[in-house]
C-alpha positions as CSV (number, residue, x, y, z in Angstrom):
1,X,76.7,37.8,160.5
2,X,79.0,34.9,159.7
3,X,77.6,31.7,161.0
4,X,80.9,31.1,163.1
5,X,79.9,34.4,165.0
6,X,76.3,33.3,164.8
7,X,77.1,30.2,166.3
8,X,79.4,31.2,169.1
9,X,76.4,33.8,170.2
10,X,74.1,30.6,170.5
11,X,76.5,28.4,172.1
12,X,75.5,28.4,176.0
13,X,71.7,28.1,174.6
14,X,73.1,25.0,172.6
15,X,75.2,23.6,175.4
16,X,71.3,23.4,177.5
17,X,69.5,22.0,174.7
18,X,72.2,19.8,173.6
19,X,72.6,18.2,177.0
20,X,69.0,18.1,178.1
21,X,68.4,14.1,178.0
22,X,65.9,12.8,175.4
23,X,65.3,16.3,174.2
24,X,65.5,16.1,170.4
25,X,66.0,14.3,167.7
26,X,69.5,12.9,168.2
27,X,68.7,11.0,171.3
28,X,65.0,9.8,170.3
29,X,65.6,8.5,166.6
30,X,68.6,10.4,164.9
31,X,71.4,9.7,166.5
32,X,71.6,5.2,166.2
33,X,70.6,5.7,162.8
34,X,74.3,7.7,162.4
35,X,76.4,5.5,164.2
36,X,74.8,2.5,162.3
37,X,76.3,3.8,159.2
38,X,79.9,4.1,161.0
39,X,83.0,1.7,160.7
40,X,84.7,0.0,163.6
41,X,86.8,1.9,165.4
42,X,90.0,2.9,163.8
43,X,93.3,4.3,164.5
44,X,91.4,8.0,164.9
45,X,88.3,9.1,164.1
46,X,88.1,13.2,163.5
47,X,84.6,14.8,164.6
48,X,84.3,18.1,163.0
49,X,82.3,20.9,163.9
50,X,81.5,18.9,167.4
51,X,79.6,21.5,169.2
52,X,80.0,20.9,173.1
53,X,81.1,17.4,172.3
54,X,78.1,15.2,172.9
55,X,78.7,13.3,170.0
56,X,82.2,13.0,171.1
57,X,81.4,11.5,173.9
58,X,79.6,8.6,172.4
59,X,82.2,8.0,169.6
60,X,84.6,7.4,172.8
61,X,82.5,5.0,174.6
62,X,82.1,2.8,171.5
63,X,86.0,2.4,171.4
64,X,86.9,5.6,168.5
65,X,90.1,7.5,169.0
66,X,88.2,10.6,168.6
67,X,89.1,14.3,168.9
68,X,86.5,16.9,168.7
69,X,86.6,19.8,166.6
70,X,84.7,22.9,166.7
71,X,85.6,26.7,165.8
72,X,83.4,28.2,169.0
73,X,85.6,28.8,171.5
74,X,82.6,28.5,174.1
75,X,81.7,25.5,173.2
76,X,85.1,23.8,173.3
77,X,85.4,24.8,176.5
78,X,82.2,23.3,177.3
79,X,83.4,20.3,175.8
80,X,86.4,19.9,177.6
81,X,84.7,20.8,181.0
82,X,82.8,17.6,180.6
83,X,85.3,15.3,179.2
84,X,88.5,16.5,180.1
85,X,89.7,13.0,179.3
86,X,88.8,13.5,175.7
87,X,90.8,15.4,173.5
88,X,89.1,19.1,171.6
89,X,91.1,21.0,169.1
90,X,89.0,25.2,168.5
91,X,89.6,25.1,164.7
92,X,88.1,25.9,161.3
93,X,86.6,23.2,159.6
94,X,87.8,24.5,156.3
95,X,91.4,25.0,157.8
96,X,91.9,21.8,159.8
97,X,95.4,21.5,162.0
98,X,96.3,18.3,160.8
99,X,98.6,16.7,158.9
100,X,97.3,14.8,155.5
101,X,96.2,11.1,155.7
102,X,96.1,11.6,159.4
103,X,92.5,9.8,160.2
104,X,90.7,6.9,158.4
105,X,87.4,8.1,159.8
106,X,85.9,11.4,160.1
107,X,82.1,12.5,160.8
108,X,80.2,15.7,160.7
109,X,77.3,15.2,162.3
110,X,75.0,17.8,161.8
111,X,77.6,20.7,160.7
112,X,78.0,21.0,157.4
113,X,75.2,23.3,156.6
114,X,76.4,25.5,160.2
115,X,80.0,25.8,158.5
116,X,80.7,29.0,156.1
117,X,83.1,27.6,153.8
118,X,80.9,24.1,153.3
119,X,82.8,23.4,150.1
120,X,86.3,24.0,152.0
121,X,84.9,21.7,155.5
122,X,84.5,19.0,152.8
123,X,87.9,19.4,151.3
124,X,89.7,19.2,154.5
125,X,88.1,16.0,155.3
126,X,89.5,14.5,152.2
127,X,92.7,15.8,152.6
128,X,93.1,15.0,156.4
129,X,91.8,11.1,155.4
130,X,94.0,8.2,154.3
131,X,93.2,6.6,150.9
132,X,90.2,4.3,151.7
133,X,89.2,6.4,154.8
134,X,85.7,7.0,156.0
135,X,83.5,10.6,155.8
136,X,79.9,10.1,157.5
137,X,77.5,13.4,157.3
138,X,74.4,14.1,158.5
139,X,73.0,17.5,157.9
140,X,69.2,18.9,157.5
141,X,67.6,17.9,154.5
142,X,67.6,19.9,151.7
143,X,64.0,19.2,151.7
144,X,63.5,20.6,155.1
145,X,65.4,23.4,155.2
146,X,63.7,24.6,152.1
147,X,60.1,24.2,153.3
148,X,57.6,26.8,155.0
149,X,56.8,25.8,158.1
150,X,53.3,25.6,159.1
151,X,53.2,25.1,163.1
152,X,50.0,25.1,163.7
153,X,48.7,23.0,160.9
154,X,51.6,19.5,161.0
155,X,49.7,17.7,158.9
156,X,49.2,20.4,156.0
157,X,51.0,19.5,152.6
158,X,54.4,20.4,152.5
159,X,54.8,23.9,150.4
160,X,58.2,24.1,149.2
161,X,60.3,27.9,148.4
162,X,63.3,28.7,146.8
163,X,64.6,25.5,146.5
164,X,67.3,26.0,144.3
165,X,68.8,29.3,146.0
166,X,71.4,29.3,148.9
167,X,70.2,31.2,151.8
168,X,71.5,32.0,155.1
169,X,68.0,30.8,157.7
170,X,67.7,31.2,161.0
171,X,65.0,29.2,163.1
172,X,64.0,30.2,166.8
173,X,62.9,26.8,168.6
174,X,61.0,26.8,172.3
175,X,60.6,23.3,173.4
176,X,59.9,22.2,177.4
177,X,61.3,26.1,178.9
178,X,64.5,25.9,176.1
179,X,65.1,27.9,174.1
180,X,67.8,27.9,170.8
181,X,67.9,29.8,167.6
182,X,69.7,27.8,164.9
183,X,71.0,29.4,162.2
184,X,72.4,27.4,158.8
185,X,73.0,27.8,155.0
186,X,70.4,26.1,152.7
187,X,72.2,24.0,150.7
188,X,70.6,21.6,148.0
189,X,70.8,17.7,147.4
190,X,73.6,18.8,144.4
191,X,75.1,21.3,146.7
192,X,76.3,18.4,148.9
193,X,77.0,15.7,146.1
194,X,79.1,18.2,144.4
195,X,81.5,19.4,147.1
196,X,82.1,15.5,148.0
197,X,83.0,14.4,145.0
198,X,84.8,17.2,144.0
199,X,86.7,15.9,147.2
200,X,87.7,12.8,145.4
201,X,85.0,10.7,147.7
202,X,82.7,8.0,146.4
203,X,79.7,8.0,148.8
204,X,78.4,4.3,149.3
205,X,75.3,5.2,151.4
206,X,72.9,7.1,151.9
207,X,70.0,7.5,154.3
208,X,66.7,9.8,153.9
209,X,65.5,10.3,158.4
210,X,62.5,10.9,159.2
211,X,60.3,10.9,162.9
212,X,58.6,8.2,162.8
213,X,56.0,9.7,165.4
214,X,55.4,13.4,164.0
215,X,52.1,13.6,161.3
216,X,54.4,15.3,159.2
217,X,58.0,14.0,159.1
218,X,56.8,10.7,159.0
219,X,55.8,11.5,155.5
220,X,59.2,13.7,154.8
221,X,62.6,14.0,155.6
222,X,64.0,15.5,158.3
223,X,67.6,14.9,157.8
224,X,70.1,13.4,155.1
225,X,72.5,10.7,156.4
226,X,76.0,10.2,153.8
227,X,78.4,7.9,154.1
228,X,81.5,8.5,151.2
229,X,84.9,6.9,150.6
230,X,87.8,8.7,149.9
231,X,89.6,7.7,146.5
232,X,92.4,5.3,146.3
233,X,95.5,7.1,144.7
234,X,96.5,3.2,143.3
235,X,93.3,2.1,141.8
236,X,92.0,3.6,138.9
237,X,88.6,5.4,138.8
């Protein structure tokens, strides 16, 4: 199964957990540590692969000219039932519907590695930014999504498999009566590095995220934070 179609099957279980207040990661430590890494607003700022658009949401309230982007049609509608003052465009990531140079800012939060065509996502941002425009990225760290999780035992070593292949995962999650089964593309730390420069970006930051609370991921990362630059056509290098 593609992970569009994947994806799409999960949405109204994602729509719950997303929106369930101070239920994961984004609202407890993840989410601050992202928009710290963001310029000031801009003349429009392009979230792709925005899910039901809580992301959105906060890009808006800080001031961004923000549309969302997401290829579920489920969960744009989502997103648009809760902010239909907020623009959503249903679209591939890889096959964006705008013009080039359009944004100077564009984020995918948490995407990348849910997108088929990871290399193409990354592309598309570089085409769709100005010279000198913005692309901020979280995604799950290559060093999580390659580990074997141990539940029961958190504060176990870390035993690390198949690092270097590309695999398709999927990881069922219960947590306070929700459920949600996500379902990504390992990619490694060169995976990433290669399809954005290959995009003709310079990244300028990066960020390793860990829980500070958990006796595990306080000791590793949880999530990889990027912040790149596209390349200026009238300066050499």
């Amino acid at each position: 199964m593609k992970l569009r179609d994947a994806w799409e099957q999960h949405a109204p279980d994602w729509v719950r957990w997303a929106r369930e207040p101070d239920h994961d990661s984004y609202w407890r430590f993840h989410r601050d540590r992202f928009l710290d890494l963001l310029p000031p607003p801009g003349r429009l700022t392009l979230d792709i692969g925005c899910g039901e658009g809580r992301l959105t949401r906060d890009l808006a309230a800080r001031g961004h000219n923000v549309i969302g982007i997401d290829a579920s049609p489920t969960m744009i509608e989502a997103a648009r039932a809760e902010s239909p003052q907020l623009e959503f465009v249903e679209a591939d990531a890889a096959q964006l519907p705008f013009e080039d140079s359009a944004a100077d800012l564009a984020v995918a939060f948490m995407s990348l590695m849910d997108i088929d065509d990871m290399h193409g996502a990354v592309r598309e941002a570089g085409r769709v930014l100005e010279p000198d425009g913005r692309f901020v990225v979280a995604v799950v760290h290559p060093i999580n999504s390659a580990h074997r999780l141990d539940r029961e035992h958190p504060e176990s070593p870390l035993v690390l498999e198949d690092y270097l292949d590309r695999r398709h995962y999927r990881w069922p999650m219960e947590r306070d009566g929700l459920t949600m089964t996500f379902e990504s593309i390992h990619w490694t730390l060169q995976h990433y590095f290669d399809a954005i420069t290959a995009a003709d970006f310079r990244i300028d930051a990066l960020r390793e995220i860990g829980d500070p609370e958990h006796p595990r991921w306080s000791r590793y990362p949880l999530f990889l934070q990027v912040r790149a630059v596209r390349g200026n056509a009238s300066q050499p290098g």
